[in-house]
C-alpha positions, 0 to 999 in steps of 0.5 A: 762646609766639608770640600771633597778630598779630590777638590783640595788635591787638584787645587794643590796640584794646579797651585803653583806655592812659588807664585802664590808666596812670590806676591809676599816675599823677596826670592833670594837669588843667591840660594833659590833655583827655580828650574828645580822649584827650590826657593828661598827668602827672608820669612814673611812671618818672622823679621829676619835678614837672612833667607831662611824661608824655603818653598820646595815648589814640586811638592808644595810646602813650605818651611822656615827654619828661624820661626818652623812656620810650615804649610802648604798654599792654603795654610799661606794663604790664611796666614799671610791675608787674615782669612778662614779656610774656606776663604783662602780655597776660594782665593785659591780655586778663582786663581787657578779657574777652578769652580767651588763645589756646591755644599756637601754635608756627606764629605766626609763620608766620601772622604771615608770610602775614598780611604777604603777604596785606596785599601782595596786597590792595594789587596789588588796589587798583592793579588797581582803580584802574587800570581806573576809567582805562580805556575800560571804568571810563567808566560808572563814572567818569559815575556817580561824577561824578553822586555829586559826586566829582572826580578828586582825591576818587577818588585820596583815597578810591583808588576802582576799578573792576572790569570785569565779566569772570570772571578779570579780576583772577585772570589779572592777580595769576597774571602777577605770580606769586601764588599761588592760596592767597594769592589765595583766602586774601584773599579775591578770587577763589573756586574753581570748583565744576564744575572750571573756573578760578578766578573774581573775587569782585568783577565789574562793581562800583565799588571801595573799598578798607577799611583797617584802623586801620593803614592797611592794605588788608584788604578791599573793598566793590563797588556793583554797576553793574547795577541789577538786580543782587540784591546793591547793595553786596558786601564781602569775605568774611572772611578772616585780615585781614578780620572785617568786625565788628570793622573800620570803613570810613574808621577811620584818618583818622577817628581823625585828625580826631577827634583833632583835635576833630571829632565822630565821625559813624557813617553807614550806607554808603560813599557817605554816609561819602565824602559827609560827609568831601568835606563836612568832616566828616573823622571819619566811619565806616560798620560795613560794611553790618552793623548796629553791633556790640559790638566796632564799637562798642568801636571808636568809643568808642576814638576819641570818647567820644560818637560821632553816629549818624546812619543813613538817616531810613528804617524800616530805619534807625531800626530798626538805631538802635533795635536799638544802644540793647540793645548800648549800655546794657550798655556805657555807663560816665561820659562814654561814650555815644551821641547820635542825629542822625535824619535826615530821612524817606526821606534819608540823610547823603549825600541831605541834604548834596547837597539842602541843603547841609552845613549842615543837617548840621552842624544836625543834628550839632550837636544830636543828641539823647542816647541816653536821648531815643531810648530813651523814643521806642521805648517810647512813640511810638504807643502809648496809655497810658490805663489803669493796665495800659498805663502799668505795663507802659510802666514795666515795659519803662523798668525791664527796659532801664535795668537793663541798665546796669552802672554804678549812678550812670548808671543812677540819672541815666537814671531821673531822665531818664525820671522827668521824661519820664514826668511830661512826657507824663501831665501834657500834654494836646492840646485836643481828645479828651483825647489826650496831647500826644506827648513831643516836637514832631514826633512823632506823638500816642498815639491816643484812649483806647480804652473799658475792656471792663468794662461792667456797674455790678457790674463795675465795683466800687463806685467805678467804679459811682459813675462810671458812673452818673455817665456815664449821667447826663451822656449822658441829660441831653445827649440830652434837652438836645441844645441843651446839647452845643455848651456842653459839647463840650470837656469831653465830649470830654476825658470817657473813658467806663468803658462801652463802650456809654456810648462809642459813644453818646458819639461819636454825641452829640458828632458829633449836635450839637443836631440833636435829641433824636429824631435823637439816638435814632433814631442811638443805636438805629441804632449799638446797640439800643433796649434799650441806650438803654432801659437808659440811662434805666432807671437811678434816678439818671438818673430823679430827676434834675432834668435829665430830671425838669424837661425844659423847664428848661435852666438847671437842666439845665446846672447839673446836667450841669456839676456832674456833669462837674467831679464826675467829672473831679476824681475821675478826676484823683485817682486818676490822681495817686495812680497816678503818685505810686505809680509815682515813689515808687519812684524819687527821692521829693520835695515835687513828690509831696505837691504834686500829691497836695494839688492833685487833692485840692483839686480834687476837694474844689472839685468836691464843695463846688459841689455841697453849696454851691450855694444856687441851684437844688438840694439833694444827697441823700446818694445823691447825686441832685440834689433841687430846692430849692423843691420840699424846702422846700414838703415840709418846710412840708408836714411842719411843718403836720401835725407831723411837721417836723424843722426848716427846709431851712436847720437840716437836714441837705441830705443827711439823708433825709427 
């Protein structure tokens, strides 16, 4: 059975040698460097006590220098199990996913008009370059110079030029006696469909040739010349050469250098690829104009096994970063990731080093943050969390992506990630507004919390009853004391009110100032309705207390607002804690846990005991409303005289009911 040339070379390409000899040999640590896939071992051919088995992983051949074995991963394969050719491919394509190709008697006739086809493509690169030469190539030569490239850049990268003519490139492969299927089949020129001659694929376009990791030219790529032409950038359709999803422009020589130890840079386009190599960074690909696929991504993991993604710092850009994260996570095996190099906004790698020199590149290389980072800010960056249900559906989505990851030991790191970025953005608060502070500098905050939709004490259940109570408290209190609000702007802010209603009198407030109290109502009205503030001060507890009851006693009344703010910011945190604590007690349970639990508790005790402490102006019923001291006391001297006393304020209990 004959295999078609392009099986056996994605079976390579997809093949990793290192694992596939790992399973036979011992690596020596002392000589193999497997970040750059340089590895060594005693020989599994030959009996010896020194290493002298070297695997060169990226270009997938292997060497013994005792015994001169050589081969690549099928010829191991056959030498180490015993096995025919077909045998080891088919070991090989059920490891690698890949489905064997149904017999084929004409492969090697294929694998004949691949060569030919090959041939062609490289009469097409001469032709190309030819004309960037000519008197017609002077406007591309101009803008080629204005893209910083000198004549030596142009031979290296074998950049051409096509006029725009229709059968420029047609007539020139007919004089040298092509025939028109190899010219069709490599995709250069295109039928007509109204029975005229054949036409050029490519015309009035700056040229670059795409070779394969063979060095091969399969295919182009052309910046269109005209400005207004609705196509910048065309590649090649594909053809038996070309799959422009499984092909990377620049592979070869980036391989090479990463071989040598440069980091793999991914960028988006030719241009910014031909930028990064002048600038030195040698190793460096582009996916085509594609987004990057599975295979595409195969691809650079055989060359690096951390490649630098660094696409235009545009939306399009980042959304294409964002879409890799969903390829990669199924992917990622030990020591195999991604890292992201967010370019600056509106610059892409070419824009930068021109701008500011290869510097900052190299900064932004050199600190390209991992693939987990880029994860959190897709889910988070400008969205708010300040209920329980956007929290639980923000760890939803954390769930649903991590588990997307095969390998069980990186999936358990990437929680223990996201565990702390979590802990990082709940516990961080800005100073003003209560708005969490962003997860990293530079990246904008979440917005306000917005006001729960409740807006009835029924509603709200007995705990949040309590709260809102509480709010309506604070709010009138504030609004007959306007001269109060600048003392507790701070708090007041950081206050997130259940009611809505209590919200938008909260802003009025905080925007009111100590104008006074009149104003303040005149706006309160004016942004909802009389009766909503009538219902505000209809409440009992705000009517008992002492802040409104003793309206000309403002240090009484900032006790109580105090008292009642710390009161309800401590319950608040409670609950907050035990909501967060839940969530990680799914995930790794340690003493950090217990110790946040036991801080909201003991703040929340504080906040109690101030109240029931203090000795100074007033006592807490048992409904929780604030009762003045002196008055009680004269009521129980009252009570004493006429026989019905049940003891003095100090012997009493100051939340028994009298």
């Amino acid at each position: 059975m004959s295999l078609p040339p392009n099986f056996l070379d994605e079976l390579r390409t997809r093949t990793s040698l290192s694992q596939v000899v790992g399973r036979k040999v011992m690596w020596d640590t002392r000589k193999s460097n497997q970040g750059k896939g340089d590895m060594w071992a005693p020989c599994p051919f030959h009996q010896e006590k020194t290493a002298s088995f070297h695997v060169d992983d990226r270009k997938g051949f292997y060497y013994c220098f005792g015994c001169h074995a050589k081969g690549d991963a099928i010829s191991f394969i056959r030498e180490t199990e015993n096995v025919a050719f077909m045998e080891a491919v088919e070991i090989l394509a059920r490891e690698s996913g890949m489905q064997m190709p149904a017999r084929d008697p004409k492969a090697q006739e294929k694998a004949d008009r691949n060569t030919q086809l090959v041939e062609v493509m490289e009469m097409a690169v001469q032709y190309f370059r030819l004309q960037l030469k000519t008197a017609g190539g002077s406007a591309a030569r101009e803008y080629l110079a204005r893209r910083g490239l000198n004549e030596a850049a142009l031979e290296r990268w074998e950049i051409g030029f096509v006029p725009d003519a229709w059968q420029g490139l047609w007539d020139h492969l007919k004089a040298k006696n092509i025939a028109d299927d190899l010219i069709f089949g490599a995709g250069l020129a295109k039928p007509s469909t109204k029975g005229g001659k054949p036409y050029d694929t490519f015309r009035g376009r700056i040229m670059f040739p795409i070779r394969d990791a063979r060095k091969r030219a399969i295919a182009f790529g052309g910046r269109a010349m005209d400005p207004n032409d609705n196509a910048k950038y065309l590649n090649s359709p594909e053809t038996a050469l070309f799959d422009k999803g499984r092909s990377l422009f620049n592979h070869a020589p980036a391989r090479e250098a990463a071989g040598k130890g440069q980091p793999l840079v991914v960028a988006e386009g030719y241009m910014d690829v031909i930028a990064l190599a002048e600038a030195g960074f040698a190793a460096s690909v582009a996916p085509l104009g594609t987004a990057v696929t599975e295979n595409q991504l195969r691809l650079m993991w055989r060359i690096t096994p951390e490649p630098v993604i660094a696409l235009d710092g545009d939306t399009a850009g980042l959304r294409a970063a964002m879409r890799l994260i969903d390829i990669a996570l199924p992917l990622l095996e030990a020591g195999q990731s991604l890292r992201f190099a967010m370019m600056p906004q509106g610059l892409d790698p070419d824009d930068l080093i021109k701008a500011q020199g290869a510097g900052a590149m190299q900064t932004l290389v050199e600190n390209a943050e991992p693939m987990v980072t880029l994860l959190w800010r897709r889910e988070t960056e400008g969205k708010n969390f300040d209920s329980p249900e956007r929290k639980a559906a923000l760890d939803r989505d954390l769930r649903t992506a991590i588990s997307k990851i095969a390998d069980p030991s990186i999936r358990g790191h990437y929680g223990e990630a996201i565990k702390q970025l979590r802990w990082d953005l709940f516990r961080n608060r800005s100073k003003s507004g209560g708005v969490r502070t962003p997860w990293k500098p530079g990246v904008k905050a979440p917005a306000p919390a917005l006001p729960v939709t409740k807006n009835t004490v029924l509603a709200a259940g007995d705990g949040g009853a309590q709260e809102m109570l509480r709010e309506a408290v604070i709010l009138a209190a504030l609004i007959t004391h306007p001269t109060l609000i600048e003392q507790f702007l701070a708090p007041l802010e950081r206050l997130e009110m259940r009611n809505p209603d209590h919200h938008l009198m909260q802003k009025i407030v905080l925007a009111g100032g100590a104008e006074g109290g009149e104003v303040l109502r005149a706006q309160i009205v004016a942004a909802t309705s009389q009766a909503r503030l009538d219902k505000l001060f209809s409440h009992r507890h705000v009517q008992i207390s002492p802040a409104l009851r003793h309206k000309e006693n403002h240090k009484l009344a900032a006790t109580c607002i105090g008292e009642d703010l710390a009161k309800l910011e401590a319950a608040r945190g409670v609950q907050r804690e035990i909501e967060e604590a839940a969530s990680d007690m799914g995930a790794v349970v340690d003493e950090g846990v217990t110790w946040r639990l036991a801080q909201a508790a003991e703040a929340h005790n504080k906040a109690v005991r101030s109240e029931q402490e203090d000795n100074v102006a007033f006592d807490v019923a048992k409904s929780g409303a604030l009762m003045d001291r002196s008055e009680r006391k004269a009521l129980d001297v009252l009570l004493e005289r006429i026989g019905l006393g049940v003891g003095s304020p100090k012997e009493s209990d100051p939340d028994s009911e009298r």
